[in-house]
PQR file with spaces between the fields and no chain letter, atoms N, CA, C, O and H, PARSE charges and radii, in Angstrom:
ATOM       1  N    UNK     1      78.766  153.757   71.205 -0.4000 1.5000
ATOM       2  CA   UNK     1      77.544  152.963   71.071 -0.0000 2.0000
ATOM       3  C    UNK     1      77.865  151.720   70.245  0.5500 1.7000
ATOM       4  O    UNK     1      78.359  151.827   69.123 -0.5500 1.4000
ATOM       5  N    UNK     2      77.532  150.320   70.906 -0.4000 1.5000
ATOM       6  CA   UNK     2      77.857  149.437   69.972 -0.0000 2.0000
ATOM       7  C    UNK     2      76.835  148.488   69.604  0.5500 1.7000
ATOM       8  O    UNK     2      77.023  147.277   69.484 -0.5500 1.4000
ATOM       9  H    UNK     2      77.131  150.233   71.818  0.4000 1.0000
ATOM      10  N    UNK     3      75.121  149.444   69.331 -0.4000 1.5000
ATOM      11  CA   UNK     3      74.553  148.722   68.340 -0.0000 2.0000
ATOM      12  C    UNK     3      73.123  148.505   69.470  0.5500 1.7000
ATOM      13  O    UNK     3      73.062  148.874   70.643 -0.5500 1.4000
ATOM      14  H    UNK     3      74.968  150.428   69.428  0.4000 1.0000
ATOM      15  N    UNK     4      72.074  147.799   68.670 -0.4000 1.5000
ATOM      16  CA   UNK     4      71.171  147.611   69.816 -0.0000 2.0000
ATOM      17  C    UNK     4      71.804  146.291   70.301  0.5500 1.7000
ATOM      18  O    UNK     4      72.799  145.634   69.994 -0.5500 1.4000
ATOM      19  H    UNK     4      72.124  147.499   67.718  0.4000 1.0000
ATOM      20  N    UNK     5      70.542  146.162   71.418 -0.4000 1.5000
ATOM      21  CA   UNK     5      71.074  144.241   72.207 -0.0000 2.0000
ATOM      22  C    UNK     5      70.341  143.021   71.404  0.5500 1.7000
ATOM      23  O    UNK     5      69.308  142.892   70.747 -0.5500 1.4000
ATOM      24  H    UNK     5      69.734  146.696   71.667  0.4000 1.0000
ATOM      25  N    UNK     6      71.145  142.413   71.704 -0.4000 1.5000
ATOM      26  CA   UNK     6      70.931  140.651   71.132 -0.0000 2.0000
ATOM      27  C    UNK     6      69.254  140.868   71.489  0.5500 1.7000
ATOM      28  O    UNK     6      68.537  140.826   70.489 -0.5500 1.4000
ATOM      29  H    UNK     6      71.984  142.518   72.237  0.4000 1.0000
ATOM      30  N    UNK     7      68.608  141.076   72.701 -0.4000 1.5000
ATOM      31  CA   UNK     7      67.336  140.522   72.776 -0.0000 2.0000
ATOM      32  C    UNK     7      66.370  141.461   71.687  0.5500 1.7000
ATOM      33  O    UNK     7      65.366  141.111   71.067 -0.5500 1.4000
ATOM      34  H    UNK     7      69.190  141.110   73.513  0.4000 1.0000
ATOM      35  N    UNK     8      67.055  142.743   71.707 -0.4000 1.5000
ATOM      36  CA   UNK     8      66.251  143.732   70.741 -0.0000 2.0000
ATOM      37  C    UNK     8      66.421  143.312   69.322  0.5500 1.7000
ATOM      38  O    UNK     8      65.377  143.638   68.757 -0.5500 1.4000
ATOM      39  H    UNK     8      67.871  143.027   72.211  0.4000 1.0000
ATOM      40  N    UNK     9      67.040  142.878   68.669 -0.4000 1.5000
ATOM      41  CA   UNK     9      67.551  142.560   67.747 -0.0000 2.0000
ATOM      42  C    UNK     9      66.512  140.993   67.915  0.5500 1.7000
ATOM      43  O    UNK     9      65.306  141.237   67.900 -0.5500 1.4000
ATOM      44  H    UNK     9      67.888  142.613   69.128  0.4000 1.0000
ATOM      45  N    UNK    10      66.786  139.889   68.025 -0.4000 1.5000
ATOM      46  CA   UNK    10      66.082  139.069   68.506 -0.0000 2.0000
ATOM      47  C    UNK    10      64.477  139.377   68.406  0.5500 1.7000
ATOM      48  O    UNK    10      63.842  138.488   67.838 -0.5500 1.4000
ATOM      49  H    UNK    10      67.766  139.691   68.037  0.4000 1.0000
ATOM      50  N    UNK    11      63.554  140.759   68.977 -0.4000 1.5000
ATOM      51  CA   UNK    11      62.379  140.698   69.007 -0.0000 2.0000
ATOM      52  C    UNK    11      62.374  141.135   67.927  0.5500 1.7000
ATOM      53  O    UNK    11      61.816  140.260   67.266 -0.5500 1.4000
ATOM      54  H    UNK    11      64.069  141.481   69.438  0.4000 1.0000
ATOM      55  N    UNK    12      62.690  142.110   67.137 -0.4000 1.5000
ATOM      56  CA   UNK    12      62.530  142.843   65.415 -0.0000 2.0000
ATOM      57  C    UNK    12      62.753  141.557   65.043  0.5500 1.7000
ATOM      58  O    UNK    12      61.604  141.125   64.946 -0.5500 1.4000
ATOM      59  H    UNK    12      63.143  142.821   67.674  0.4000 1.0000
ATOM      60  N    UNK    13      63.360  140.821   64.819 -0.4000 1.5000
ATOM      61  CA   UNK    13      63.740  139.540   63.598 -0.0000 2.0000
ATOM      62  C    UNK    13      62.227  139.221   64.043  0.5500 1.7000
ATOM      63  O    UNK    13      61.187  139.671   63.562 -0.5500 1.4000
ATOM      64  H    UNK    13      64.293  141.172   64.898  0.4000 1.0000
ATOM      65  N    UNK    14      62.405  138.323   65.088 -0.4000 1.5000
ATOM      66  CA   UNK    14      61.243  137.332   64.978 -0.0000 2.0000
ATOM      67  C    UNK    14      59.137  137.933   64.937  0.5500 1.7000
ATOM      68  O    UNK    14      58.137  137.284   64.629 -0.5500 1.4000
ATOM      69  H    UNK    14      63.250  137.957   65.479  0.4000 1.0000
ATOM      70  N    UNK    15      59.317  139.501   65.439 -0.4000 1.5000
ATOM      71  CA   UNK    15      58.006  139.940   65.151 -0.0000 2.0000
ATOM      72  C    UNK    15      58.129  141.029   64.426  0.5500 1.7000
ATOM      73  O    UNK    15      58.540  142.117   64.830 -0.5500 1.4000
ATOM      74  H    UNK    15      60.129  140.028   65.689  0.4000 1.0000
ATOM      75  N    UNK    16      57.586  140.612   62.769 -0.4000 1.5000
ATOM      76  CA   UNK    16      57.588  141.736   61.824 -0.0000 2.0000
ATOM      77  C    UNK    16      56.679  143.242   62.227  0.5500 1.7000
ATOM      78  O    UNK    16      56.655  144.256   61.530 -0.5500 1.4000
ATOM      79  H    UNK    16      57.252  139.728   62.441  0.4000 1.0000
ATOM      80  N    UNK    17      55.947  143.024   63.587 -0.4000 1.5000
ATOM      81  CA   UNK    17      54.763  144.372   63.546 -0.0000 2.0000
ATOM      82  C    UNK    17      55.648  144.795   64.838  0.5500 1.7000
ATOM      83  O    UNK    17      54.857  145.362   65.592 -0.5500 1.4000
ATOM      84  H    UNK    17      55.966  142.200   64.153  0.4000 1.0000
ATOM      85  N    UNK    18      56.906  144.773   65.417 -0.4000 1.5000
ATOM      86  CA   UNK    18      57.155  144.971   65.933 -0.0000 2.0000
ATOM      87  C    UNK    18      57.929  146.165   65.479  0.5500 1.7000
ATOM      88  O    UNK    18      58.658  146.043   64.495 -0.5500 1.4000
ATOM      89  H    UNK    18      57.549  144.312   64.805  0.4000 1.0000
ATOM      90  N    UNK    19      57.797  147.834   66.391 -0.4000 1.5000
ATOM      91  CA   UNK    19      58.371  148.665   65.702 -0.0000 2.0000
ATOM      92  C    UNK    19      59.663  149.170   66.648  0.5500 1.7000
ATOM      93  O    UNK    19      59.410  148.887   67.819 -0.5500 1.4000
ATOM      94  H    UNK    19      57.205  147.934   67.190  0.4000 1.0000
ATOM      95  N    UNK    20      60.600  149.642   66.550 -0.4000 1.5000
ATOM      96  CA   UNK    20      61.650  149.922   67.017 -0.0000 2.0000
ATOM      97  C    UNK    20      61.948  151.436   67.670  0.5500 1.7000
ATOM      98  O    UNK    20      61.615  152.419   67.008 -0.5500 1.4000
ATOM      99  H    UNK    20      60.806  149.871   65.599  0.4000 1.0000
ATOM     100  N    UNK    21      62.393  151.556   68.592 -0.4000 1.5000
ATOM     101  CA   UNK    21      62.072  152.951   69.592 -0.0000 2.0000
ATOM     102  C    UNK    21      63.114  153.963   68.220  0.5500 1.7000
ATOM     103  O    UNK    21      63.749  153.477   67.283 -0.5500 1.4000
ATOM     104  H    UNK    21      62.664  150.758   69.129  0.4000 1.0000
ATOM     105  N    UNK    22      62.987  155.115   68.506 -0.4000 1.5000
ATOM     106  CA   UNK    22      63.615  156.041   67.984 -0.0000 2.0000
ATOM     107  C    UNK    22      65.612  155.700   68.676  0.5500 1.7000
ATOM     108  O    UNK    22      66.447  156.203   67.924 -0.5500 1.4000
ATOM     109  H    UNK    22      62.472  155.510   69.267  0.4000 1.0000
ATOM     110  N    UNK    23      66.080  155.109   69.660 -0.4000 1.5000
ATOM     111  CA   UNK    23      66.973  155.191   70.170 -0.0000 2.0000
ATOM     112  C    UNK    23      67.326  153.826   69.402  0.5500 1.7000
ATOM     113  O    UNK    23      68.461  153.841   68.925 -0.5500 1.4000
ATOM     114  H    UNK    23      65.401  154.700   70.271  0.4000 1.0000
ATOM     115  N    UNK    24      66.887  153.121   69.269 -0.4000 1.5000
ATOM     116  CA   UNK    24      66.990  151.902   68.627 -0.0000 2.0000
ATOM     117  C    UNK    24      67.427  151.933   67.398  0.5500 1.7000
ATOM     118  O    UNK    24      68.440  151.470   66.874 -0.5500 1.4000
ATOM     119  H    UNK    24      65.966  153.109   69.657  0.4000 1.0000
ATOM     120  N    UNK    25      66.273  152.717   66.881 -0.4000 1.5000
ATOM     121  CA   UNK    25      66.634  152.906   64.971 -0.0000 2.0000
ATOM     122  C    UNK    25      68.406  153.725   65.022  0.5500 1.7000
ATOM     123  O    UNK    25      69.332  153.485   64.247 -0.5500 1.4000
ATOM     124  H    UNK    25      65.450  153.093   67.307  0.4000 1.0000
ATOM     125  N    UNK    26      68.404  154.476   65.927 -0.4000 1.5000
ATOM     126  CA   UNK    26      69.583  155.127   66.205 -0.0000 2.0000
ATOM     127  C    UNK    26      70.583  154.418   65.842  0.5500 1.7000
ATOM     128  O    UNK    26      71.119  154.567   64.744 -0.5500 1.4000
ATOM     129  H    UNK    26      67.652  154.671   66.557  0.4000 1.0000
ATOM     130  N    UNK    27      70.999  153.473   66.800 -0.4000 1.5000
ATOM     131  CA   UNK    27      71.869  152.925   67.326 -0.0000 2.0000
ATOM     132  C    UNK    27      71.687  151.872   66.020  0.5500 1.7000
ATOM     133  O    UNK    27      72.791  151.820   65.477 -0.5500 1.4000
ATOM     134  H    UNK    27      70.564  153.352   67.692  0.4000 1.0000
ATOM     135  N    UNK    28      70.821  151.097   65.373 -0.4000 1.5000
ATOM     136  CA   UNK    28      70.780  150.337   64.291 -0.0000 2.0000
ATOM     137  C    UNK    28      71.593  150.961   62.795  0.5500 1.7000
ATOM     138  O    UNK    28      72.160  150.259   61.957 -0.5500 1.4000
ATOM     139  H    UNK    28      69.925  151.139   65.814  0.4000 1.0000
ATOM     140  N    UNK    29      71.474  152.199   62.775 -0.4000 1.5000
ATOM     141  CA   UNK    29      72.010  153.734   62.181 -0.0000 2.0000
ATOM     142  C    UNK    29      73.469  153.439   62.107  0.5500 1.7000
ATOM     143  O    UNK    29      74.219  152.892   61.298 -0.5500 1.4000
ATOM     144  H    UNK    29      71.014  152.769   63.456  0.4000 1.0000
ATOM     145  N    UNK    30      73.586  154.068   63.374 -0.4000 1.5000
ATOM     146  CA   UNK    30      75.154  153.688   63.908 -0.0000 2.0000
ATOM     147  C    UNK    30      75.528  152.973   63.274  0.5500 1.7000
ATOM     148  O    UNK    30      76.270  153.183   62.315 -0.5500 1.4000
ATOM     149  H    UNK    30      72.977  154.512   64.031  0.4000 1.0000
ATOM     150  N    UNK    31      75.057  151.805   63.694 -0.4000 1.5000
ATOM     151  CA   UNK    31      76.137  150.159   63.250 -0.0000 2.0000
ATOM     152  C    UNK    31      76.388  150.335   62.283  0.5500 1.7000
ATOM     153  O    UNK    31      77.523  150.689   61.962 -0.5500 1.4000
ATOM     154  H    UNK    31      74.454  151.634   64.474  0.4000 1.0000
ATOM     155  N    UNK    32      75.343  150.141   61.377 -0.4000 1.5000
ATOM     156  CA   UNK    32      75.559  149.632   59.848 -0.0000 2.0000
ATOM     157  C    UNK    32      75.887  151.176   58.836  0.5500 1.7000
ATOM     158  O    UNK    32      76.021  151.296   57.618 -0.5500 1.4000
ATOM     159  H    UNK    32      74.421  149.853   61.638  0.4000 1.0000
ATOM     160  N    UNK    33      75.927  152.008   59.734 -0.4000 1.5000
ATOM     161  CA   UNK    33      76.545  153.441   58.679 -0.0000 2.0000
ATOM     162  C    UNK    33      74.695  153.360   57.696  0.5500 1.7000
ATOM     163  O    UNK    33      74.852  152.949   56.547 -0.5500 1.4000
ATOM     164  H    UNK    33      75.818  151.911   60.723  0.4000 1.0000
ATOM     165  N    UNK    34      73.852  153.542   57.893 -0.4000 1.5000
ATOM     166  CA   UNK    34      72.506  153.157   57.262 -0.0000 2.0000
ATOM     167  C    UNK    34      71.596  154.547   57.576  0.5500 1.7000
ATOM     168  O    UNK    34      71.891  155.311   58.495 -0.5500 1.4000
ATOM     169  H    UNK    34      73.724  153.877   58.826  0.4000 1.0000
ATOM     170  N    UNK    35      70.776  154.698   56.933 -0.4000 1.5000
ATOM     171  CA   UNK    35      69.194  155.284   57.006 -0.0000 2.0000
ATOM     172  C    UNK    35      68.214  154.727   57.359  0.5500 1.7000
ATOM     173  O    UNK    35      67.943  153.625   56.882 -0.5500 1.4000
ATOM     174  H    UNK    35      70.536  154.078   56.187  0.4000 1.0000
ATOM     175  N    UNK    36      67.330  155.386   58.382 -0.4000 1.5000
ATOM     176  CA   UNK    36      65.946  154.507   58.371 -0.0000 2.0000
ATOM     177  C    UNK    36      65.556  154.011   57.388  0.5500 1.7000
ATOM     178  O    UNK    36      65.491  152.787   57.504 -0.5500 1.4000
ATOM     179  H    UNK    36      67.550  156.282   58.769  0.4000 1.0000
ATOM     180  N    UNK    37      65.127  154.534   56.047 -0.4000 1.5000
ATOM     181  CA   UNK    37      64.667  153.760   54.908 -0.0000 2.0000
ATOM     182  C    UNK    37      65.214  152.750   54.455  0.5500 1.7000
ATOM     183  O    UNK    37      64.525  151.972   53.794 -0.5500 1.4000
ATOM     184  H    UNK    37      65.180  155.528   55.953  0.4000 1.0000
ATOM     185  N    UNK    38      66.792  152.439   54.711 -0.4000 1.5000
ATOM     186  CA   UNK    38      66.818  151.357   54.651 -0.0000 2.0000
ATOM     187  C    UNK    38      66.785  150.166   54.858  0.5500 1.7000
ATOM     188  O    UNK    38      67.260  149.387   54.031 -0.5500 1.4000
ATOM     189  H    UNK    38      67.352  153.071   55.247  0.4000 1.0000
ATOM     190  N    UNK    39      66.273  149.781   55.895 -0.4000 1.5000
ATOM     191  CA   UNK    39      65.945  148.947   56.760 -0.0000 2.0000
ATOM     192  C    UNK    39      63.866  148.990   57.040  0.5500 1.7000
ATOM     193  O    UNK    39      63.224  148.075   57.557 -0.5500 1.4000
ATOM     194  H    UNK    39      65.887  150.414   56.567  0.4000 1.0000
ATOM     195  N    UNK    40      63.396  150.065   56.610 -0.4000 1.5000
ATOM     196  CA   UNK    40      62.064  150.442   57.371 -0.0000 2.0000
ATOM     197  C    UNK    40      61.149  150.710   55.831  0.5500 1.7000
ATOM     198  O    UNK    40      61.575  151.461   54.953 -0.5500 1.4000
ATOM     199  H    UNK    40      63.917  150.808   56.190  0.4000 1.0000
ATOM     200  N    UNK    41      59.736  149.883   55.716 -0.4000 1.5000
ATOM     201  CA   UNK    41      59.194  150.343   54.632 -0.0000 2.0000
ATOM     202  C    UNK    41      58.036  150.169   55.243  0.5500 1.7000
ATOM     203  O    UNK    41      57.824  149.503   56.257 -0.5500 1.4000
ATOM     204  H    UNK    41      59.390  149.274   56.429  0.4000 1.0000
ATOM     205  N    UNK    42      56.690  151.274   54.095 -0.4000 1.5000
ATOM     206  CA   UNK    42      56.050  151.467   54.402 -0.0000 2.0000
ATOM     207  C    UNK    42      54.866  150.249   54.218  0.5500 1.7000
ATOM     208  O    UNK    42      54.925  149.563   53.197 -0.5500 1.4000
ATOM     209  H    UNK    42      56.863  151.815   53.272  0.4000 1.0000
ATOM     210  N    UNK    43      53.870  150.008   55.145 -0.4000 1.5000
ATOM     211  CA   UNK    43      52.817  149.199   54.913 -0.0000 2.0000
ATOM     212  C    UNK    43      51.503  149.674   55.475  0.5500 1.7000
ATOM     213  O    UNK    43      51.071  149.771   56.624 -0.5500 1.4000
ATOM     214  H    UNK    43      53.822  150.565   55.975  0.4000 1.0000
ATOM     215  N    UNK    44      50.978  149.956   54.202 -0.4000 1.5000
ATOM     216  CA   UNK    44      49.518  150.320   54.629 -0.0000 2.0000
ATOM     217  C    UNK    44      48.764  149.457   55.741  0.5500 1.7000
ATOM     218  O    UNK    44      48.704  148.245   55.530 -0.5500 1.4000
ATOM     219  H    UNK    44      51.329  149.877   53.269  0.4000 1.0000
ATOM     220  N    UNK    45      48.181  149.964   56.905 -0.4000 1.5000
ATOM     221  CA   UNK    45      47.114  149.224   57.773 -0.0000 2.0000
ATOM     222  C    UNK    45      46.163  148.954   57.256  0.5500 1.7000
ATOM     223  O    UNK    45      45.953  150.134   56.976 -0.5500 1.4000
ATOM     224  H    UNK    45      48.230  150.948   57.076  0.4000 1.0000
ATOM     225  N    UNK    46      45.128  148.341   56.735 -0.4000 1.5000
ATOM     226  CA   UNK    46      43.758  148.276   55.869 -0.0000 2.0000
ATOM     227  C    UNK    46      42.721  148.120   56.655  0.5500 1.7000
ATOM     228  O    UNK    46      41.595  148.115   56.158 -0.5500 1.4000
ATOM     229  H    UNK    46      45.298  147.382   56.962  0.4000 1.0000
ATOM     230  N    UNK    47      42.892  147.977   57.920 -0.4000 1.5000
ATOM     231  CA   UNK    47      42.029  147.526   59.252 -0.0000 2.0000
ATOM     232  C    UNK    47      41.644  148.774   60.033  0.5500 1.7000
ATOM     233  O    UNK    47      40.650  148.769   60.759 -0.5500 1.4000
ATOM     234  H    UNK    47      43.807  147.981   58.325  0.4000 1.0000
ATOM     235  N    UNK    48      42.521  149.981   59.872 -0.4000 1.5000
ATOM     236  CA   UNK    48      42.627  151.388   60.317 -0.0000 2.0000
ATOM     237  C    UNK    48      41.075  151.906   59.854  0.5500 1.7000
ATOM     238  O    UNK    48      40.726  151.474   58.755 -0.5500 1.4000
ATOM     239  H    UNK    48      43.328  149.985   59.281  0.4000 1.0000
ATOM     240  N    UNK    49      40.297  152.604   60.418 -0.4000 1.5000
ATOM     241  CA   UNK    49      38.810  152.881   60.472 -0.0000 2.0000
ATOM     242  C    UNK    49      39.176  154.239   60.332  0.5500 1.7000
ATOM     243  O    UNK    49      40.302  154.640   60.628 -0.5500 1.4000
ATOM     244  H    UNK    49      40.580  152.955   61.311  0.4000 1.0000
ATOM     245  N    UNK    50      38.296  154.949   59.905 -0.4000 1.5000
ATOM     246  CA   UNK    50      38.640  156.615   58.708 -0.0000 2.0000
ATOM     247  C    UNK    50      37.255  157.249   59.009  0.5500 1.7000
ATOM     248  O    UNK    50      36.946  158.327   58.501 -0.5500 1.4000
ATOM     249  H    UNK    50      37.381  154.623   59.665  0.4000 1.0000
């Protein structure tokens, strides 16, 4: 596996609400020898209705 693609990579940079498939975070994993948490933090929705 050598990583996600330029365009995937490309849509995460440029749209922060953009979230990344489970195969993705994978392969993002891979590359950089990493954890989800490091790359992934949490942000409350405040717009979310309860």
């Amino acid at each position: 596996m050598t990583g996600p693609s330029q365009a995937i990579a490309y849509r995460l940079y440029n749209n922060p609400d953009a979230f990344p498939s489970k195969e993705t975070q994978d392969a993002i994993c891979k590359a950089f020898n990493a954890q989800p948490g490091d790359f992934l933090r949490y942000a409350p929705n405040d717009d979310r209705e309860e």
